[in-house]
C-alpha positions in Angstrom: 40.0 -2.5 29.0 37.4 -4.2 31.0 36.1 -0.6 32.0 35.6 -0.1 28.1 33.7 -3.4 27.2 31.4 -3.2 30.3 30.2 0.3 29.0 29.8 -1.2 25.6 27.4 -3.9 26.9 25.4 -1.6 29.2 25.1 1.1 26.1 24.7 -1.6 23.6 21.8 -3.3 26.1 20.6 0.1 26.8 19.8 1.0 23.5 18.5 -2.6 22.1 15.8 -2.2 25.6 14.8 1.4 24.4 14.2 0.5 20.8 12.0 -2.9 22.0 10.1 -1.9 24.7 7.5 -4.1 24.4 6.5 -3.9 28.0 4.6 -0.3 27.5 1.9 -2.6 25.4 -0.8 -4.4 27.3 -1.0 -7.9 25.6 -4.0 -8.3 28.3 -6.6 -6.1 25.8 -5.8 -6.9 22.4 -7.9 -4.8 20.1 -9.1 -4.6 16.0 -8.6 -1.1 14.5 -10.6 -1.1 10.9 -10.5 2.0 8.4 -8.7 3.7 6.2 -4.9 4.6 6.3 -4.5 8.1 6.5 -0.4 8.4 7.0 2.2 6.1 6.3 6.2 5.8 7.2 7.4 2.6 5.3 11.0 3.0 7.1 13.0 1.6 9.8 13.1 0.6 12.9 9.5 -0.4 12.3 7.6 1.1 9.8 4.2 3.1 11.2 0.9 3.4 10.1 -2.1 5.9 11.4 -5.7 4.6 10.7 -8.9 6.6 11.2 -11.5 4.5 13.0 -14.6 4.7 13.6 -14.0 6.1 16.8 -10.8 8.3 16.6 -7.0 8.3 14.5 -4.9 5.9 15.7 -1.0 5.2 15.4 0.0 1.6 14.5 3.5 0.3 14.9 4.0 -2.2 12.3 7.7 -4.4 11.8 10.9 -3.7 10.6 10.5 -2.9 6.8 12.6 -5.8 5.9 10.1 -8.5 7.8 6.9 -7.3 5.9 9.1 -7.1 2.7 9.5 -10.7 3.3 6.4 -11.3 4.5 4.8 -9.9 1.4 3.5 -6.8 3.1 5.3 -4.2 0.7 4.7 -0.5 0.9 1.8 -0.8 -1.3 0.3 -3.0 0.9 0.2 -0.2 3.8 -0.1 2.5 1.2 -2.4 6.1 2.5 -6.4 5.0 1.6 -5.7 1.3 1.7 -8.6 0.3 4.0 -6.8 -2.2 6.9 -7.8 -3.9 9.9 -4.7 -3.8 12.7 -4.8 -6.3 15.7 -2.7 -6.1 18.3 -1.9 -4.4 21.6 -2.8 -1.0 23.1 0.5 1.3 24.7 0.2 1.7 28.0 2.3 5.2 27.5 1.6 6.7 24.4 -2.7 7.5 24.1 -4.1 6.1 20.9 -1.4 4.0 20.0 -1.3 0.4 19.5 1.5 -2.4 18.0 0.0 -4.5 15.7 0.6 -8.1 15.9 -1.1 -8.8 12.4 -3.0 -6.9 9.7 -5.6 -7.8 6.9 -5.6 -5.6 3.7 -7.6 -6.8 1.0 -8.7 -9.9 2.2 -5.0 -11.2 2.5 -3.7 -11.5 6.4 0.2 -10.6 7.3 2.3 -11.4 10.3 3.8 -8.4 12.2 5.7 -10.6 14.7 
């Protein structure tokens, strides 16, 4: 039995450290990505954006559906050819990717985290 739960926790840890790996972003060169939305997954675990700017397409990992829901940051909100500006952090693994920690669309400001 204790063989059984000790796998549990190390699958259940496991899987909770692969889904937030936070470490592969480096909070140490936080960056603004303005332009348009060109793609957009409003869907779980975290919903994910891809904005052109000015200087090449970049992916933005946004929060869990339910927290912009909340938040007031619908799918409309993060709809393809609303024009966004994304700050947040860089990956450190994946090339032109970034986790935003807050976005503006229209004026109006919404917290990722």
């Amino acid at each position: 039995m204790r063989a059984v739960l000790l796998f549990a926790a190390v699958v259940s840890t496991s899987a909770a450290f692969a889904h937030h790996g936070w470490g592969s972003y480096d909070a140490s060169k936080p960056l603004t990505i303005t332009g348009p939305i060109v793609t957009s997954k409003f869907e779980n675990p975290h919903a994910t954006i891809t904005v052109q700017g000015t200087d090449k397409l970049w992916t933005v990992t946004l929060a869990p559906t339910s927290r912009m829901s909340t938040r007031g940051a619908t799918e409309k909100v993060v709809a393809v050819g609303q024009n966004i500006a994304a700050y947040g952090y860089p990956s450190t693994v994946v090339k032109d990717e970034m986790r935003a920690e807050r976005i503006t669309v229209e004026g109006k400001t919404y917290e990722m985290r």
